[in-house]
N, C-alpha and C positions, 0 to 999 in steps of 0.2 A: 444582442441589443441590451441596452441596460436603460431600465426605466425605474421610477418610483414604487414600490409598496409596499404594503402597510403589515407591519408584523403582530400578530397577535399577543396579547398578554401571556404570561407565562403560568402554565398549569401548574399544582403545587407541588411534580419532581425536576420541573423544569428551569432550567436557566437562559439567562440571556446575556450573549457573549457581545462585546464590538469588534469585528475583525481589523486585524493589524495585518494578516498574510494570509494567506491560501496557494497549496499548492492543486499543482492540476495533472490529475490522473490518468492513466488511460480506463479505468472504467468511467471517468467521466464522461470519456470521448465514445466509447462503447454502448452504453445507456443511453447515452444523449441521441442514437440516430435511432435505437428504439422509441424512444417516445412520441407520442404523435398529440401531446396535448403540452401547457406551457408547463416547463418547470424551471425550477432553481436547481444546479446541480451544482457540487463542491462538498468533498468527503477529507483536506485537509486541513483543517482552520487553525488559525494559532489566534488567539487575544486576548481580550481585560473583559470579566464577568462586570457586568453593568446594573444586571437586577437579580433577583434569584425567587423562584418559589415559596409558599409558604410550607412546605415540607422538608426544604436544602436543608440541610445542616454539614456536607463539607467545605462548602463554599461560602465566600463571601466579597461585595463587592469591591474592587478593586485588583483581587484573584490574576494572576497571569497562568493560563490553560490552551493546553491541546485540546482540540476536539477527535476525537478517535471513531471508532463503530460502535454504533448501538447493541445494546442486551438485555435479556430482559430482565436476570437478574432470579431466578426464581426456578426454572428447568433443572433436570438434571446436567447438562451440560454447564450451564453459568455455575451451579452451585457445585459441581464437580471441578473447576478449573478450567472449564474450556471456553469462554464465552464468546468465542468465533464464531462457536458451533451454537449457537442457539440455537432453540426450537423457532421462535419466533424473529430469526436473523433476517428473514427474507424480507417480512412485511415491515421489522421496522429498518430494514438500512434501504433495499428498493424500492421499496413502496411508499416509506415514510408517516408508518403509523404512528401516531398519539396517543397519548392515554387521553389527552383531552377531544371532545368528538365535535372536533368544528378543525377546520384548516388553518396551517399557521400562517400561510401567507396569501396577501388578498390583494387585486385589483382594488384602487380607489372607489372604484364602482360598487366594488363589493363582489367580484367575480371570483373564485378559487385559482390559485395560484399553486401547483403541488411543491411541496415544501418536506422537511422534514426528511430531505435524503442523508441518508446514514444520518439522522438524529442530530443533524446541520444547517444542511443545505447554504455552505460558508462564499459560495462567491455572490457576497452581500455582506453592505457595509456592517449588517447585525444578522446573528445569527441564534433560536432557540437550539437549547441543545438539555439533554437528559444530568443528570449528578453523574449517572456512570458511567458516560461515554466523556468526561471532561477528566483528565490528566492537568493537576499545580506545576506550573516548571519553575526554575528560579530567574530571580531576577536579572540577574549575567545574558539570560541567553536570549542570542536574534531570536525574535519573529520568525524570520526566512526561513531562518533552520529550523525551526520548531515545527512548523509548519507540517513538511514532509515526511515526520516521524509518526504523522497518525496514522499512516497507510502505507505507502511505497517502501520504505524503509522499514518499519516493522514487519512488513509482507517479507525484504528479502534477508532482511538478521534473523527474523522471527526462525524462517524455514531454514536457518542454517543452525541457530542456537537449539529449535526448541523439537524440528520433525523428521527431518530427514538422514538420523545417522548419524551426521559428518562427526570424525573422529582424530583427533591430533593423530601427527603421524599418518595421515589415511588420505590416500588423494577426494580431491573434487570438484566436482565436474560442474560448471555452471554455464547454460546454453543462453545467449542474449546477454548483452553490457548497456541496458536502459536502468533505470533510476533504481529496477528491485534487485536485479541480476549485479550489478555495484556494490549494492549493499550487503546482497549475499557473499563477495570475495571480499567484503573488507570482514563482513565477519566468520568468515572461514579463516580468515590471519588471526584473526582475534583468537580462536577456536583453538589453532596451527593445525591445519590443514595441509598437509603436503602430498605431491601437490598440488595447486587451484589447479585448472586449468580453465580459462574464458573459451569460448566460440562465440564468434561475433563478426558480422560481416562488415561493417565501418572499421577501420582504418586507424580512423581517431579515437575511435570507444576502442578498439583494443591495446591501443598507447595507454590510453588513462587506467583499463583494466590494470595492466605491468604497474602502473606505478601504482594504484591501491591495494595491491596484495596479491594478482594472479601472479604464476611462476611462471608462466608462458601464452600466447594469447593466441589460438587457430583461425583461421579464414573458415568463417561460415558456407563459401562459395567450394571449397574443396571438397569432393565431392568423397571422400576418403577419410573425411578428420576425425569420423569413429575408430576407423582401424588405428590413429595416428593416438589417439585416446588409449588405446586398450594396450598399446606398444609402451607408450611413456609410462605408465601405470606397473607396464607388466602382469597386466590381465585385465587390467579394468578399475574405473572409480568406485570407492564405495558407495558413497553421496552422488549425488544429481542434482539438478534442480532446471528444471525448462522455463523457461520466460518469454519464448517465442511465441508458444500455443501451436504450431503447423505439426501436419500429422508425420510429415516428414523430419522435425526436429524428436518430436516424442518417440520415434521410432529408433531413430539415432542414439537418443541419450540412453534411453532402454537400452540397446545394444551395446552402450560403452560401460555396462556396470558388471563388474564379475559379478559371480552367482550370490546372493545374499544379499546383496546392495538396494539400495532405495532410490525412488526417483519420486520429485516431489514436482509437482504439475501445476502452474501459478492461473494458465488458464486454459480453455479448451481446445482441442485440434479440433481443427475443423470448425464446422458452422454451430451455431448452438440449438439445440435440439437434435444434432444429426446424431446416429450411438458412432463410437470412438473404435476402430478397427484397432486390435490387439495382433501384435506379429505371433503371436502364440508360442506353441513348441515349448523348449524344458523355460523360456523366458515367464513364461504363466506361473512355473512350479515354482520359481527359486528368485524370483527379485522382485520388489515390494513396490507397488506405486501407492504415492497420497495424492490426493488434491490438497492443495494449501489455501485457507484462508487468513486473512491478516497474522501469518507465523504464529497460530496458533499461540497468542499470546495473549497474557491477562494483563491490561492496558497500564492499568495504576501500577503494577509492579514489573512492568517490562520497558516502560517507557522512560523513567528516573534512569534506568541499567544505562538505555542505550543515548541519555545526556549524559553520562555520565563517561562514556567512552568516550565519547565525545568531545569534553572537557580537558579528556587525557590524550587527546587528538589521534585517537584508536579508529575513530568512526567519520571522516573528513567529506560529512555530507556537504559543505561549502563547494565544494569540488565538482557538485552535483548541479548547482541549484544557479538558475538564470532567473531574474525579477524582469518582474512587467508591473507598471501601473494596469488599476484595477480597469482603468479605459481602454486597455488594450490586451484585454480578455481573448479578441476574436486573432490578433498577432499569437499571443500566447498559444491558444488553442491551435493555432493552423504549425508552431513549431516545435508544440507536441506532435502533433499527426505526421509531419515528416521527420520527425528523431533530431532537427536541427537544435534542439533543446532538450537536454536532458532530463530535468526537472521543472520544468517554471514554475513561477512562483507569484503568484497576485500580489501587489500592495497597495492598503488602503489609507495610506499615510495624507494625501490629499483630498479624500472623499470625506464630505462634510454628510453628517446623517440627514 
């Protein structure tokens, strides 16, 4: 449903974006059946800075910006390079903390609206957003495309450029062909990667894998396409990267890595909260799993890289990305949830504030 409300002024690290695009994620769609109170959700916003705090000083209005994940800027993780990994990444990207201690967005009434997801909350016509969760991009580039780069795409470059190994020359392996598992084989080409290999149970997402950089693409339905992994490889991928989350795929990818190799885990097998059943044996001793969040990537300087491959037509998220006007949110949403869409993409090109 989309109704009217009222966005709070901006606190002095705060900015205020106008959305031009938002794409839609699956932790959107994940979060969103957790919550049991109203919110705003939307973690890819691409727009024009409209107002800015009195603290901004790398922005200013008129500004074209990604909005990416919040950090807090100050931990040993942010001030180390990692600001995925924040101390404080929970409360402010899930939870939507503030530095200011009132709510950004409000029923007319004056009722709390939760706001401030991932330090956004972009599907809205305006969006508050932090100085260091906003990326400048250049004037050249879509909206649309822009959009997608604050999450799903940095999620699956990220995990291929920045966590998991992958090594020219060195196969790998990528389970799932949705918007991260994509981005991860176009940047395993990038990387040279030999070779990719997709697992993907659609038909059409394995055609498009082939044409963005995998070297051959597996039926996910086959019930054997680990041994069919570890055969073409001749012993196994180095790299991994799961994108499915089933305990049955992480089981799988684990198994197709010869010994030393890494598998990188985009999201949970199984239910969350459940613990995660490990096939054990010498697979415990001798190959590496990570969780991945947003590719472990530091935003202002990972996100210009990957416009910029982009530009050099390395990165053909165009390829990816279906638009929806912003009225049709609930379409949008419903051709994420069945993979009919592989990215969509909000536009608020007709929405008057």
């Amino acid at each position: 449903m989309i109704e009217t409300l009222v966005l709070d002024d901006p606190a002095p690290d705060e900015v205020v974006i106008k959305l031009e695009a938002a794409g839609i994620c699956h932790t959107d769609l994940g979060i969103s059946q957790w919550s049991d109170s109203p919110r705003v959700f939307g973690h890819e916003g691409a727009g024009v800075v409209v107002e800015i705090g009195a603290a901004i000083t790398r922005f200013a209005k008129g500004d074209r910006v990604i909005a990416t994940f919040g950090s807090c800027g100050a931990c040993p993780n942010c001030e180390g390079g990692r600001p995925a990994y924040c101390f404080d990444g929970i409360a402010l990207n899930i939870d939507g903390k503030r530095s200011a201690d009132r709510p950004s967005l409000t029923r007319e009434d004056g009722s709390a609206v939760g706001g401030a997801f991932f330090q956004q909350s972009s599907f809205a016509t305006h969006a508050l957003t932090t100085e260091r969760n906003l990326v400048k991009i250049p004037d050249g580039l879509d909206m649309t495309i822009a959009a997608p780069l604050g999450c799903g795409i940095q999620t699956g470059a990220g995990a291929v450029f920045n966590q998991i190994g992958a090594k020219a020359g060195r196969p790998l392996l990528v389970v799932g062909a949705g918007a991260v598992g994509l981005a991860a084989i176009m940047a395993g080409k990038i990387v040279g990667c030999e070779p990719i290999i997709a697992v993907e149970l659609n038909e059409d997402r394995r055609a498009l894998a082939r044409e963005l950089g995998a070297t051959l693409a597996l039926d996910g339905a086959d019930p054997d396409w680990t041994e069919q992994v570890i055969a073409i490889t001749k012993g196994g991928a180095t790299a991994a990267l799961d994108t499915a989350g089933t305990q049955a795929t992480f089981e799988a990818s684990l198994a197709a890595l010869h010994s030393g190799g890494s598998l990188g885990v985009l999201t949970l097998p199984g239910e969350f909260g459940a613990p995660i059943a490990h096939p054990g044996g010498l697979d415990f001793m001798t190959k590496t799993i990570v969780g991945i969040i947003e590719g472990d990537s530091v935003p202002v300087d990972f996100l210009p890289l990957l416009i910029a491959h982009y530009a050099a037509g390395n990165l053909p998220v165009d390829r990816l990305v279906k638009t929806f006007p912003f009225e049709q949110i609930a379409e949008a949403f419903a051709d994420a949830a069945s993979g009919t869409a592989i990215k969509p993409v909000l536009i608020f090109e007709e929405i008057e504030p």
